[in-house]
C-alpha positions as CSV (number, residue, x, y, z in Angstrom):
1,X,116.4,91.3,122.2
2,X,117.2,91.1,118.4
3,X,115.2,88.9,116.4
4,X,116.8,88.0,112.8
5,X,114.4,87.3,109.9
6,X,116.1,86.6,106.6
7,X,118.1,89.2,106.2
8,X,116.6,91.9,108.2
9,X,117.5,91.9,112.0
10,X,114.7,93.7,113.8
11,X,116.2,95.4,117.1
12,X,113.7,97.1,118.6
13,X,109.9,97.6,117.5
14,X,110.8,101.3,117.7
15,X,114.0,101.7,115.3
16,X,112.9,98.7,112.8
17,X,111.7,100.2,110.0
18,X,114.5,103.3,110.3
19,X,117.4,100.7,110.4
20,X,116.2,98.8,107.8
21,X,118.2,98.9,104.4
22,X,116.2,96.5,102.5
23,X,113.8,98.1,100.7
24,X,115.3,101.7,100.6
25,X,117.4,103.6,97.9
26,X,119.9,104.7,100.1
27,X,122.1,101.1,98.4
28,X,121.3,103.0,94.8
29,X,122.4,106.5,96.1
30,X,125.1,106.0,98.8
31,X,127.5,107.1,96.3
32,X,125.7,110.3,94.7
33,X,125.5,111.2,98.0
34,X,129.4,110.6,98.8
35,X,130.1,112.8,95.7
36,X,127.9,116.0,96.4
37,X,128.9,115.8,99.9
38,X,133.0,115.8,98.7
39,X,132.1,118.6,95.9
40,X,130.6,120.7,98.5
41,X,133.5,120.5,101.1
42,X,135.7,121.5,97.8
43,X,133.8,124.4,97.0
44,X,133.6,125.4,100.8
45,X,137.3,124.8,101.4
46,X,138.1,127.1,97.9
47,X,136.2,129.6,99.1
48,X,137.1,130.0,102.3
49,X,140.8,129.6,102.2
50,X,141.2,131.4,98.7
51,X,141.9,134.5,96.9
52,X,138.5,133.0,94.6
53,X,135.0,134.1,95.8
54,X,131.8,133.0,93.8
55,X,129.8,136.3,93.3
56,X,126.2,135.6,92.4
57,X,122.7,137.6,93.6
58,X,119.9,136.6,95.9
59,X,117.9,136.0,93.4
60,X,119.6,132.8,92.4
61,X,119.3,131.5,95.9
62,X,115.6,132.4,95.9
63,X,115.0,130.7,92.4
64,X,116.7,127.9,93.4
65,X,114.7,127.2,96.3
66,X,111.2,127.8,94.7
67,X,112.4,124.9,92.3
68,X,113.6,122.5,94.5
69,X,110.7,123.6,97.1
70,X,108.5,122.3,94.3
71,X,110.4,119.0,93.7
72,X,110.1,118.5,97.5
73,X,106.2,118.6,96.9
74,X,105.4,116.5,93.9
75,X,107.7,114.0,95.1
76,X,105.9,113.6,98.4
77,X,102.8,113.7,96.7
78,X,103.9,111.3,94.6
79,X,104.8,109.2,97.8
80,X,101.6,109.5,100.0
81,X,99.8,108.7,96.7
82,X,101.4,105.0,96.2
83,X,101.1,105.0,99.9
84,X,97.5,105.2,100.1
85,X,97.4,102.9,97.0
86,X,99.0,100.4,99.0
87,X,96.7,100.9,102.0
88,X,93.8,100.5,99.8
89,X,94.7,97.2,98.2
90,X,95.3,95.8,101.3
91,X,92.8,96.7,102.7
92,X,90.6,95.6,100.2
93,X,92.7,92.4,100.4
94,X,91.9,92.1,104.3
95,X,88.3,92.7,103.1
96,X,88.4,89.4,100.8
97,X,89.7,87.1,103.1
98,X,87.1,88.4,106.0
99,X,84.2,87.5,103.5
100,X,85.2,84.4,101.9
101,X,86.6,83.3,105.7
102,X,83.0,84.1,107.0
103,X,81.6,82.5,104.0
104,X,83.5,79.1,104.7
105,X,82.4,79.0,108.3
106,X,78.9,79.3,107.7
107,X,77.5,78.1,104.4
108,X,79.9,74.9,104.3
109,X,78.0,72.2,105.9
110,X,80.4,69.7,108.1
111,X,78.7,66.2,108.7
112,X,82.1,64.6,110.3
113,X,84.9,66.0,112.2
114,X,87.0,65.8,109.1
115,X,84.7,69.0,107.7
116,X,85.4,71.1,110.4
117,X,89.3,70.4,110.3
118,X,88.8,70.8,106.5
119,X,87.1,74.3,107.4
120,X,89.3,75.3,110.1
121,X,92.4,74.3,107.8
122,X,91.0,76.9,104.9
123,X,90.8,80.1,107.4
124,X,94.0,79.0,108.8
125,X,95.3,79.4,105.1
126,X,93.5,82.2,104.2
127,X,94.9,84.0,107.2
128,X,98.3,82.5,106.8
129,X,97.7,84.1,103.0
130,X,97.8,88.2,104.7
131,X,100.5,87.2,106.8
132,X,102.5,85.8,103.4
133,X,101.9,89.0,101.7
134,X,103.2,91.1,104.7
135,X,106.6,89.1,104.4
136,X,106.6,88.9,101.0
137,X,106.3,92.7,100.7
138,X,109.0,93.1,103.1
139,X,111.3,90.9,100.8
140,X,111.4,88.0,103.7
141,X,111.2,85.0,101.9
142,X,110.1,81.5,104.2
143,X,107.1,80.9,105.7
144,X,109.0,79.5,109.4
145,X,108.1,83.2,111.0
146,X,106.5,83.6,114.1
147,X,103.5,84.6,112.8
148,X,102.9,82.2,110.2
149,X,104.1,78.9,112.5
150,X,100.9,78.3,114.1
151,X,98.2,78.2,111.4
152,X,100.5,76.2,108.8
153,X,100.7,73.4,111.4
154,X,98.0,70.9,110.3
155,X,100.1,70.7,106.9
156,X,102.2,67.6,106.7
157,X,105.9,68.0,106.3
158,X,105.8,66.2,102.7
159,X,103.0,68.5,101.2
160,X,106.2,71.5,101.5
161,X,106.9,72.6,97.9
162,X,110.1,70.9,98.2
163,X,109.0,67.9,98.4
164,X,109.0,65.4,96.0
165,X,106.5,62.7,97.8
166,X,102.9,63.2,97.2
167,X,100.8,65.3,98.7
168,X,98.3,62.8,99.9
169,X,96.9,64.4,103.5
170,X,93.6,63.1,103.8
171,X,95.0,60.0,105.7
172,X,95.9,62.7,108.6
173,X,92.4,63.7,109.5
174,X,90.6,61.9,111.8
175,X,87.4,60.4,110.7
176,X,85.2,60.4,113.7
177,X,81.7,61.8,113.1
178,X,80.7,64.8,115.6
């Protein structure tokens, strides 16, 4: 079943990421590639059905291959490098949250019931935080995914950025000691 996000429709966990235009170059390059493909049927087409044969040696193949053989390389290099960049940071990212989430849960003393729902409220945020990054990286904008939905439910409707009334959400906790 296809689930739509934004502007990405996801269509099966298997083919999202293949199908996915958002993000890619192919939009930048569509054309380029339109253009070699068209010169290259041109230059077949001459010399196949013409007097007109290109005459050039081996070696020009074999050149030509060592160069773009080497292109091929530094540019996947260049890839796996920013992709291991980006695997680091969030990592280290995941790392942050774990710490200051274990932090909040044990050296924050709760004397009323209103503590704990402050502290359960702050991890809720905190995880809500990787989860915004994740979409955010993926160029989904919102925060009403399926994901997110329920740890930003103790926040009030009027406390939404859109909002113009004030964000005043301590009357929503209870008050009740433990």
């Amino acid at each position: 079943m296809a689930r739509k996000y934004g502007t990405t429709v996801y269509v099966n966990a298997k083919w999202r990421m293949m199908l996915r235009l958002k993000g890619t170059v192919i939009l930048q390059i569509w054309w380029h590639i339109l253009l070699v493909g068209i010169y290259s049927t041109i230059v077949f087409l001459i010399s196949k059905y013409s007097d007109w044969k290109m005459n050039y040696t081996l070696n020009l193949v074999s050149v030509m291959g060592m160069v773009v053989s080497l292109l091929l390389v530094f540019r996947t290099n260049t890839a796996y490098d920013r992709y291991w960049e980006g695997r680091r940071l969030w990592s280290q990212m995941t790392l942050c949250i774990r710490n200051l989430t274990r932090g909040i849960w044990v050296c924050v003393t709760e004397t009323e019931t209103r503590d704990l729902l402050e502290k359960k409220s702050a991890i809720n945020l905190l995880v809500a935080f990787a989860f915004a990054t994740k979409h955010y990286l993926r160029e989904e904008y919102g925060y009403d995914y399926d994901d997110m939905v329920d740890l930003l439910t103790h926040i009030p409707k009027y406390s939404i950025p859109t909002s113009v009334e004030p964000m005043d959400w301590r009357m929503d906790i209870p008050t009740t000691p433990l």
